[in-house]
N, C-alpha and C positions, 0 to 999 in steps of 0.2 A: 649329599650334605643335608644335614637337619636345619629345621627351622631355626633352631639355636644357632648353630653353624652358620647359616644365612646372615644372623645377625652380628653375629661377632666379625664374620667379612667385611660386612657393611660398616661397624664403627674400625674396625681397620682399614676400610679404603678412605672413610671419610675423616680421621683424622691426618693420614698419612698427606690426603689435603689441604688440611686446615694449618698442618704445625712444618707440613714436608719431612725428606729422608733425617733421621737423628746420630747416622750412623754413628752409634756407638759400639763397643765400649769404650771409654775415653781411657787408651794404656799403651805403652808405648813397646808391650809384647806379649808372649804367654804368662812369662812366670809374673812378668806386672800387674797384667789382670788378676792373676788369681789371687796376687798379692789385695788388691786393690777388692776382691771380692768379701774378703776375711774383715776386711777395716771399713767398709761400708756399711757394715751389720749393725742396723739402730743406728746409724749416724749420716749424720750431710756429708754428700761427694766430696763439698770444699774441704771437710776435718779429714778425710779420707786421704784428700789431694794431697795436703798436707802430712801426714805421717810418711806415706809415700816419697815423697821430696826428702823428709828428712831420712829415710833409711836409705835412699839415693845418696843422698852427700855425704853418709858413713862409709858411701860402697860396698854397701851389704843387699844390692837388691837383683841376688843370683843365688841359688837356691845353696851352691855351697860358700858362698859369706856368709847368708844367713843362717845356716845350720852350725857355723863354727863364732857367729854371736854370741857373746855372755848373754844367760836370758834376761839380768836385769837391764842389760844395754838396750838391750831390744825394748824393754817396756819404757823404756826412756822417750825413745824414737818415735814410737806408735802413740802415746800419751795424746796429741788432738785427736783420735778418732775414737774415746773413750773406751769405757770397759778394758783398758790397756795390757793390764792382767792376763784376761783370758784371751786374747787375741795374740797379744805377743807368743804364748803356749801353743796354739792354733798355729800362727806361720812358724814357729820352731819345727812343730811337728811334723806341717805339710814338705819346710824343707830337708827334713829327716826322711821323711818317706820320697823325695823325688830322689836323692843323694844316696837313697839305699838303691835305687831301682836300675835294672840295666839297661843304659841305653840314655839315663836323666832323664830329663822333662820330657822330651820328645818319646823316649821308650815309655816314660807313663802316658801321655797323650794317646801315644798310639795304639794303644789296646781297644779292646772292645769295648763299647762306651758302658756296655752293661755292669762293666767289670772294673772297669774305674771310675763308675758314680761308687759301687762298692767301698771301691779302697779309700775315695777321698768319703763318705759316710760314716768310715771306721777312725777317721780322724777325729779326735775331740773340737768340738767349735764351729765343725761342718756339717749342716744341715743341707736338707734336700734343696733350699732355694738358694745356698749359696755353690754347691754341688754343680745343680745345674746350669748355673751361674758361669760356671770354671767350663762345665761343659760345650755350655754354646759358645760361649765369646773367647776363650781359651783355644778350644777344641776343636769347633766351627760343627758341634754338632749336632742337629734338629733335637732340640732338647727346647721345651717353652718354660720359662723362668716364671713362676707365678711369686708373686711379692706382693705386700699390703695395698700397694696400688689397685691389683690387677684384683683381688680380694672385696676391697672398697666399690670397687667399680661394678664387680658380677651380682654384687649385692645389691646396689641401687639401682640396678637395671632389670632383675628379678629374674636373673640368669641363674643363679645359685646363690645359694645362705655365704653366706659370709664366712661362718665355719664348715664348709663343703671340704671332705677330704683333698691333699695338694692335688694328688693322680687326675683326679675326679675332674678338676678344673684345668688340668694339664689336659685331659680328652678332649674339651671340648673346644680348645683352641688348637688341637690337631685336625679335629672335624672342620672347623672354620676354613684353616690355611696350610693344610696338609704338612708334611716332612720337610718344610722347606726353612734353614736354620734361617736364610735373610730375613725372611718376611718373620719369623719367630723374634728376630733380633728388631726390628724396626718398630712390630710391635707391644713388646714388653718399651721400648724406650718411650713408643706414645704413650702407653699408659701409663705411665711416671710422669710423661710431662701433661698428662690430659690432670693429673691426680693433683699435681703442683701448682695451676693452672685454673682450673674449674673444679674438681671432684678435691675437694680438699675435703678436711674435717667438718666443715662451717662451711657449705658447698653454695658453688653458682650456679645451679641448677639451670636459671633462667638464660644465662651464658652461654651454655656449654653447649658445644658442633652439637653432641649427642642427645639432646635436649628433647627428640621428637623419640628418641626410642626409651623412653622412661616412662615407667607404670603409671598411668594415670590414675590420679588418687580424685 
């Protein structure tokens, strides 16, 4: 393990500490999650919760309800998690592609994760951190989710630029906490809740667990 590595373990053991397990993701199965990963994008979990709920009480929230939804219905439903638009197009599409696939959900899950970060990449609206998103918490696969938090955080810590390629910051919290999807899963949730918390915008620096491993200026 790197120096870096060293360090990233250490604000993973130490907030795993401070805030305990988060186990997440808060969804009540695969295709919820990923539903749940599409309507999170730039929005609060609550607006999220909420669209969610509502495409629950239409009982469209199985990939082929959702795929045989009118799409204006759809953006009806999804409307609290904004950008309702392209999101509602985004789960049209993903439930088109698990409804094409043999096997459904489970027969797309089950492939090679290589191979279906691929196909869910080729989906419009699916990028790599909501990809890998579906991947771990969907999929249960050592895949690390890097998101604006985890961004926020490697930057003010002088672990990486802020604009560091995604991979790039994916390796280094492989080197940290090896192939292991739990501890990958526990720790993207502290750094959302460390970012929420202390590492905001308008930060608590003087606050924060992690308070001793910042570049002294």
């Amino acid at each position: 393990m790197t120096d870096t590595g060293a360090r990233l373990r250490w604000a993973y053991e130490s907030l795993l500490t401070e805030f305990g397990r988060q186990g997440w993701w808060p969804g009540g199965g695969p295709f919820e999650i990923m539903v749940g990963a599409v309507l999170t994008q730039n929005a609060a979990w609550r607006n999220a919760e909420c669209a969610i709920e509502r495409v629950r009480e239409a009982g469209a929230l199985t990939p082929a309800a959702l795929a045989m939804l009118p799409l204006g219905r759809l953006e009806q439903l999804v409307r609290p998690a904004g950008a309702w638009r392209r999101k509602a197009r985004t789960l049209a599409a993903l439930a088109e592609t698990i409804e094409g696939e043999e096997g459904g959900l489970q027969g797309l899950l089950s492939r090679n994760p290589g191979l279906l970060r691929e196909t869910l990449l080729a989906i419009r609206g699916i990028g790599p951190e909501t990809a890998d998103a579906m991947l771990l918490y969907a999929g249960g696969y050592p895949v690390f989710v890097v998101d604006a938090y985890t961004r926020r955080f490697v930057e003010r810590h002088g672990i990486a630029h802020a604009r560091a390629r995604y991979a790039a910051i994916q390796e280094l919290f492989i080197d940290a906490l090896g192939h292991d999807a739990n501890a990958f899963a526990e720790c993207h949730a502290l750094l959302v809740e460390l970012g929420k918390r202390f590492c905001r915008p308008d930060p608590l620096c003087c606050e924060c667990p992690l308070r001793k491993d910042l570049p002294k200026t």
